[in-house]
Structure formats: C-alpha cells, structure tokens
N, C-alpha and C positions, 0 to 999 in steps of 0.2 A: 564713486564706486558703482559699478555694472552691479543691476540685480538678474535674476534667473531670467525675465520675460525680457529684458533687453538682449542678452547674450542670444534669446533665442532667433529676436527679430533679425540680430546681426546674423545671424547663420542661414536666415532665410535669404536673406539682401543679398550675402555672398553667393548662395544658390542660383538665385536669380542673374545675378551679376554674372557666372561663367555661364550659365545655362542661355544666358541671350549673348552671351559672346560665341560659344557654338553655334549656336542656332544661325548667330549673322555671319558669320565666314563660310564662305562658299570650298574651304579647304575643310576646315573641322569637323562641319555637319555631315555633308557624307558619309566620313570615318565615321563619328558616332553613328549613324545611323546603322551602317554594316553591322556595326557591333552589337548593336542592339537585339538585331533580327540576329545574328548569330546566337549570343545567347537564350534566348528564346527556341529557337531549334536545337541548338544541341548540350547548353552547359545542362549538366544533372542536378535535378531538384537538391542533391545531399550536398549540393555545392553551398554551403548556408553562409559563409564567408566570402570568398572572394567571386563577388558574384556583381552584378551592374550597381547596386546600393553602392559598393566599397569601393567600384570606378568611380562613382558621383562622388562621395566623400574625398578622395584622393584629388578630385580635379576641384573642391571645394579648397581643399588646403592646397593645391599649388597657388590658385586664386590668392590664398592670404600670402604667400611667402614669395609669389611676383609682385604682390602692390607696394612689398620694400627692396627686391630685388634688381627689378624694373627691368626684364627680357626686351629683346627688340621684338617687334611684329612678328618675325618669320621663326624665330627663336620660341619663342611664346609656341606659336603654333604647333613646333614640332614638339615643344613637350606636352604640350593637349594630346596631338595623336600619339605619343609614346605612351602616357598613362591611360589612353582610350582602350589601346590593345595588350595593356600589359598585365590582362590576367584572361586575355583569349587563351591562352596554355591549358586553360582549364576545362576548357573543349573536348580534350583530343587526352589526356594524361595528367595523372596526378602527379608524374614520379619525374618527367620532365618538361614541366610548365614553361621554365624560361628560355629554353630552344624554340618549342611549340608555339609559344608567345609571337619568339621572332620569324621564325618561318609565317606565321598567317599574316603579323603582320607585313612584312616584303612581300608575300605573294597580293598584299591589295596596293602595297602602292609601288607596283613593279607596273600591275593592270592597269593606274591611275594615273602613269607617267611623272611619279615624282623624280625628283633629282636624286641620281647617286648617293651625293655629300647627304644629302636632306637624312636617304632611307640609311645611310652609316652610321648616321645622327642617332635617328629613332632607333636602329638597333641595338646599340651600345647601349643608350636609356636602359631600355627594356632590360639588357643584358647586367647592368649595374641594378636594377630592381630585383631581380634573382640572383644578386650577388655572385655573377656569371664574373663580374669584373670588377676592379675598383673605379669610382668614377673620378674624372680628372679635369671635365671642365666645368664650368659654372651650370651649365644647363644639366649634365648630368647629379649634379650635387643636388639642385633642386629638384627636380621628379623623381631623384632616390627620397627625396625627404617626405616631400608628400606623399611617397605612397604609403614608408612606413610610419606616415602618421601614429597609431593606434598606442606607439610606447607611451607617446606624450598626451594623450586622449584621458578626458576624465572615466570614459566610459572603457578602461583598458581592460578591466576584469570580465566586463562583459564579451568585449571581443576575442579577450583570451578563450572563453569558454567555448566560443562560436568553432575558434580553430581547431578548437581540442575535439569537440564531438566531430568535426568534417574530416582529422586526420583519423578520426579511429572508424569513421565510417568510408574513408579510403585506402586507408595504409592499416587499417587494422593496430592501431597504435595505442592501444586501453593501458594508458597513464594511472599510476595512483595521483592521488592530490602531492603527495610529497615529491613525487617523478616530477610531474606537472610544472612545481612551484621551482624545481630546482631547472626545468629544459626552459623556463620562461628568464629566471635571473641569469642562468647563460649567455642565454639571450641577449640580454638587457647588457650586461657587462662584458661579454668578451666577443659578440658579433656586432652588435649594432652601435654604430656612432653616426651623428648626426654633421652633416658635412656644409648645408649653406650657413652662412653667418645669421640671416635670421631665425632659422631653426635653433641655431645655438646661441643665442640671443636672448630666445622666450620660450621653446621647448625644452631647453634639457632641465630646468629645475621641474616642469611635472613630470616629465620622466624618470629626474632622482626621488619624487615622493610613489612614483608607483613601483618600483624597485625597494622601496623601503618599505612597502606596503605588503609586496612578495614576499621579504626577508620575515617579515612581525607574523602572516601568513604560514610560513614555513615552519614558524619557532613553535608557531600557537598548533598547528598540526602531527610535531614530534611531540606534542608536551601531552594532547589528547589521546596521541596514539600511544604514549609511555602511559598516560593515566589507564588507557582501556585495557590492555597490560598488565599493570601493576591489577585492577580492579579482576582480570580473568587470572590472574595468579590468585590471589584473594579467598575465590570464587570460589577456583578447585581443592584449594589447602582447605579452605571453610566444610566444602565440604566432605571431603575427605575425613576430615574429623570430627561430621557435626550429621552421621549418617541417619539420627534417628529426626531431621527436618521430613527426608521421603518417609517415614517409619509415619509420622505424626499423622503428614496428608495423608496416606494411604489407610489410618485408622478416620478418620474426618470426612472422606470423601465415600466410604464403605458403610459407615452410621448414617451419615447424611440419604445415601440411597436406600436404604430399607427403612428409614422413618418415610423417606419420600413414597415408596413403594406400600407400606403399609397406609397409609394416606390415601393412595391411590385405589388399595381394594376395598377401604370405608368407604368410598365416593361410591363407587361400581355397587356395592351392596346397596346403600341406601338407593340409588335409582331405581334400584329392583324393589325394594321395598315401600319405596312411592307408586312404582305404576302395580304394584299387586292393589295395594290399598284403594286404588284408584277404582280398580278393575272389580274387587268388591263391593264397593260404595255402589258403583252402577248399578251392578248384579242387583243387591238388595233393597235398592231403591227403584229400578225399573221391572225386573225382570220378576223378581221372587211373587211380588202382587199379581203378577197373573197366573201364576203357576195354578190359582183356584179354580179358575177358569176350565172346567169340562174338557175346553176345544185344546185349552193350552196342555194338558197334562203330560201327554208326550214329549214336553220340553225336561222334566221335572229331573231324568238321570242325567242328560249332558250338561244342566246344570249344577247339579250335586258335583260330578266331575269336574266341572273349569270350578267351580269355589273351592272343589279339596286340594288341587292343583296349586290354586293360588294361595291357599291357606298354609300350605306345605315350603312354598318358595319365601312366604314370607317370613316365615318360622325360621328358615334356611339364611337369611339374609340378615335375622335380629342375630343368628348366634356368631353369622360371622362377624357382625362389629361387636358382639360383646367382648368387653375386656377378656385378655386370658392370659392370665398372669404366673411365669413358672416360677415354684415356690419349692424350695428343699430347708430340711432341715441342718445344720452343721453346731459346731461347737466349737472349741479354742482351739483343740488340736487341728483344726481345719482350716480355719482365719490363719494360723501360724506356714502351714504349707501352701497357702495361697489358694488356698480349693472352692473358693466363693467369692464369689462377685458383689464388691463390697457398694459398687456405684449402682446398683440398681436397686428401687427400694423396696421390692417384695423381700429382700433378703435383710435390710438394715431397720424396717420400719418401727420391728419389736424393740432394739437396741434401744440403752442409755446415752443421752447425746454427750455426753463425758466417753464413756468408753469408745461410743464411733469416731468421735474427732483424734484418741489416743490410736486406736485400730487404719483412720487413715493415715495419720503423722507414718506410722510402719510401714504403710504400704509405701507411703513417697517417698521412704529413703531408699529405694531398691525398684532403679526402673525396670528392670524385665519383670519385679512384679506386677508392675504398673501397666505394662504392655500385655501378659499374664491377662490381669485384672478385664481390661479392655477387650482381649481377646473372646474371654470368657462373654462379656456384654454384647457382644456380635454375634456371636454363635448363639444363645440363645432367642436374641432379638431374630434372627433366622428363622428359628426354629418355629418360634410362633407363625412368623411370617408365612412359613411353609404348609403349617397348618389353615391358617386365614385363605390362602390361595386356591388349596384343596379344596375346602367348606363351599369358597367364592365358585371355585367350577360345579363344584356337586349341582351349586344351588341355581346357574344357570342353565343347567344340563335340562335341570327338573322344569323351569320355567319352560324351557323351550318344548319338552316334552309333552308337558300339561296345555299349551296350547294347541299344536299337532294333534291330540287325541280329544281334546274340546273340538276343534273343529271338526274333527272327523263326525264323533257323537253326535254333534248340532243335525250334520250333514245328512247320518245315516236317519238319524231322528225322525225329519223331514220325508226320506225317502219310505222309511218302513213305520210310518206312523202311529199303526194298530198295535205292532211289537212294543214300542218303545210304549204305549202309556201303560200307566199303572191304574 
C-alpha cells in the first residue's frame, strides 16, 4: 500500500518524465514554448484555473493514461500539442475558449508547416476538450480524459472552487453553494463521461466518491440553510413576543452609563482636589515663611488670593463627591400606587425586612410596575447626576479663575511693589 510521500515522489517522476519528453522533441518544445511566452503576455492574472499549472497537470495525466494506452510516437505528439494549446482560448475570451483555442492553435502550426491530417488531429482534440464535439478515436478519448482530469482528482473540491471564483470574476456568475453543488453534480452526471478504457478502469470509482461527496455536500447545505431558517423564524416569533428583552437592555445599558458617568465626575473632582492640596502644601511650606520678610511683604495679597482660590475649589470639589442622597417620605398608600422607588435604599433602609421582601413579592408580580419601579431609579440617579455635573463645572470654572487672577496679582505685585505691601 502507497503512502502520501510515495504518491508524491510518483507524481514528481511523472512530471519529470513528460517534462524531459518535451523538452527532448524537437516537435513539442517549441509548441510549449510559444505557449508559455503566450501566457505570460496575455492570459489575465484572474485566470486562476485554467492557466499553464492545469496544462502541466493535464500533460501529467495524459503521461499516466499513455504508459497503458501506448499512443504511437507521432500520435503521442499530437496529443502533447493539443493539450499544450487547449486552454490558449483563455487569451483572447472567456465565453469562447474552444474556437479561440483552435484558431491560435492552426494559426502556429499553419506557420510551423505541420501536416493538414496532423493540424485536423489537434483540432478535433481541442474541439472534443470544449465539448465542441464528441470524440471518436482513441487519441481524441484520451486528451479529452486528461484534461478533465480534476472529476477524478482527490483535490476536486479545491479545483472546483478555483472555477467558481474565475467564472464569477469573468462571467459574473456569483453561485450560491447550493447553485454551485447542484452546476457541479450536473456536471458529474449528465455531461462528463470518461471515454479511454484506462480512465474508466481507475478513474471513474474517485469520480463516483467525489459525486457522492457533492450529494452529502448538498444535503448537509439545505439542512443548514432549513436550520438558519427555522432558527430566524424562531428569532422573529421570540421576539415578537418576548418585547421586553430590548425593554430589559435599554434599562441595563442606561444604569450602566450613569453609574459609569457618575464615576467619571468622582475621578474629575478628586484630581482637582489633589492638585488644590498640592498647591497648598507648597504655598505654606515654602511661601507663607517668607511673607515675614520686610522685602517679601508685597507678596502677602496675591497670596491670600491663590490660597482662597484654592481653598474655595477644594471645598467645591469635597461637595461634589459627597454623597447626595434623594430621600422622600411616602406611606402604604404610596407603595400601593407605585410612587416610590422600592430598589433604591434611601427609601427602604427604615423598612422591616419582612415587610420589604412582602412589598417586593408585589412589585414582581406586575411588570409595568417593575419597569415603573426602574424608571423611577434612572430618573433620579439623573438627577443627582445633574447636579454632581453642575457642582463639577462650578468648581472647575472657579479653579481656572483663581489661577488667572493669582497670576495676574503675583504679576502686578511685582510690577507695582510699593502698592501692594502692607
């Protein structure tokens, strides 16, 4: 039994084996060679399939399907040059390759003076490889085979995909997978049949597992597309009658941002409230000791001013993170019409923990009180908010002021000396 690194070496050998049978014929090489430099000038990069790989591959499997065949010399030859040029079409048009094919190729070996018979030969090939014709003699049966190798190819799925993006980036041909799976088993089943006796011999049972492979493919494709179906019908019924999921996020996502945001203007306070503290510490450790100083005394009101400045913001800055907690009073008849906000606990904190767990049992059985309830906890988490925010600008307004007018005092201080001391 062949393992993976043998099959590979054999595929190398084969390679080698037609590639120095071209190379030695003074009929073959040429032809490849034209061909070569042709594609390189004109086949289009989006040509990802039939391109000089898939001629090498094709002239790899004539190679396996003449060493049981056994073409004569001149026979052989012509079907080397018929699979050489039999995807030159790809040059010049997508939509008619196998004309194309045969026109470049007769127009080179018109130039090259082959024989009539020879170039009818290689036409007909060419013309049974585009299914222009049926083929009817041995030589046509075998370089029909070899070209469409790829049914029988372990690597079928790959090359299938190759053709699918190259027709949809020439023929605009955007397949679903299930279009795809069924243009492929058509394919397989009601175009392509395999015509020499060694292809049908050793190719058609991978052929009938990649066909089968297509079919399980196809099955396994309607069943995901019926599951994602069945799952968006689901989807929409679920929520269709399950409207308060958006109701839930939309209170979660709304709480969520104003704890965040209240978060947010604690941070902003304390920064203010560290560099005041900062900014005092200095003052009264560097600055206040010299205020005694005769020469210094003219410092003594732009100093007064930046410390009431800063005494002021920081004052400003403690009230904005102090808690501030809105607090009402209510009673049963209030609890009962819903008019208090049972989830927040400046309102429950007095409460018997009997009576609270009886008070929420009421609320949950009646979710619009519940959404009510919620409402309520937003709105006033707001509100504070609103106020914290306010307090937060006051208190930067003032910071930024009390700097401005410190420096100015410092300034004029300096400038009008005799004024300023005391």
């Amino acid at each position: 039994m062949k393992n993976k690194k043998q099959d590979k070496e054999e595929v190398k050998n084969d390679s080698k084996s037609i590639e120095e049978k071209i190379n030695a014929d003074k009929v073959t090489k040429p032809a490849f060679d034209y061909v070569v430099n042709l594609f390189k000038a004109k086949l289009p990069t989006s040509i990802i399939y039939h391109n000089l790989l898939h001629t090498q591959r094709c002239l790899e499997r004539f190679e396996e399907i003449n060493d049981y065949e056994k073409l004569d010399v001149t026979e052989e030859q012509l079907a080397i040059i018929a699979l050489i040029f039999a995807n030159t079409g790809y040059t010049q048009s997508y939509k008619t390759v196998g004309s194309d094919s045969v026109s470049i190729a007769e127009e080179y070996l018109k130039e090259n003076d082959f024989k009539k018979d020879s170039i009818k030969a290689i036409s007909q090939c060419i013309e049974c490889i585009h299914a222009l014709s049926v083929p009817k003699t041995k030589l046509e049966n075998i370089v029909t085979d070899a070209y469409n190798f790829r049914v029988a190819d372990k690597n079928f799925d790959e090359y299938s995909d190759l053709i699918r993006r190259e027709r949809l980036l020439h023929n605009k041909e955007d397949f679903t997978d299930d279009q795809w799976f069924q243009n492929q088993i058509n394919y397989l089943t009601d175009r392509h049949v395999f015509y020499s006796t060694y292809a049908l011999k050793n190719w058609q049972k991978r052929k009938q597992k990649n066909l089968t492979k297509l079919l399980k493919s196809k099955r396994k494709d309607k069943e995901n597309e019926k599951k994602e179906k069945r799952k968006a019908r689901y989807k929409q019924k679920y929520k269709n009658e399950s409207p308060e999921r958006g109701v839930q996020t939309l209170y979660r996502v709304a709480l969520r941002n104003h704890i965040k945001l209240s978060d947010i203007a604690d941070t902003k306070a304390n920064i203010l409230l560290s560099v005041n503290a900062i900014i005092i510490s200095l003052v009264l450790a560097n600055l206040i000791s010299k205020l005694s100083d005769p020469n210094n005394r003219f410092l003594i009101i732009p100093t007064i001013i930046f410390v009431i400045f800063a005494i002021i913001s920081m004052i400003m800055s403690i009230a904005a993170t102090r808690p501030n907690v809105t607090r009402r009073e209510f009673d049963k008849e209030d609890i009962k019409e819903n008019k208090v906000n049972l989830i927040f606990f400046g309102n429950f904190h007095h409460m018997e923990l009997n009576k609270y767990k009886e008070t929420i049992r009421g609320l949950l059985e009646n979710k619009e009180d519940v959404y009510d309830t919620l409402t309520m906890d937003l709105y006033y988490l707001g509100v504070v908010l609103d106020q914290k925010y306010k307090l937060l600008r006051y208190t930067y307004i003032v910071f930024m002021a009390g700097m401005i007018i410190s420096v100015l005092a410092f300034t004029l201080a300096f400038i009008y000396r005799d004024i300023f001391t005391l």
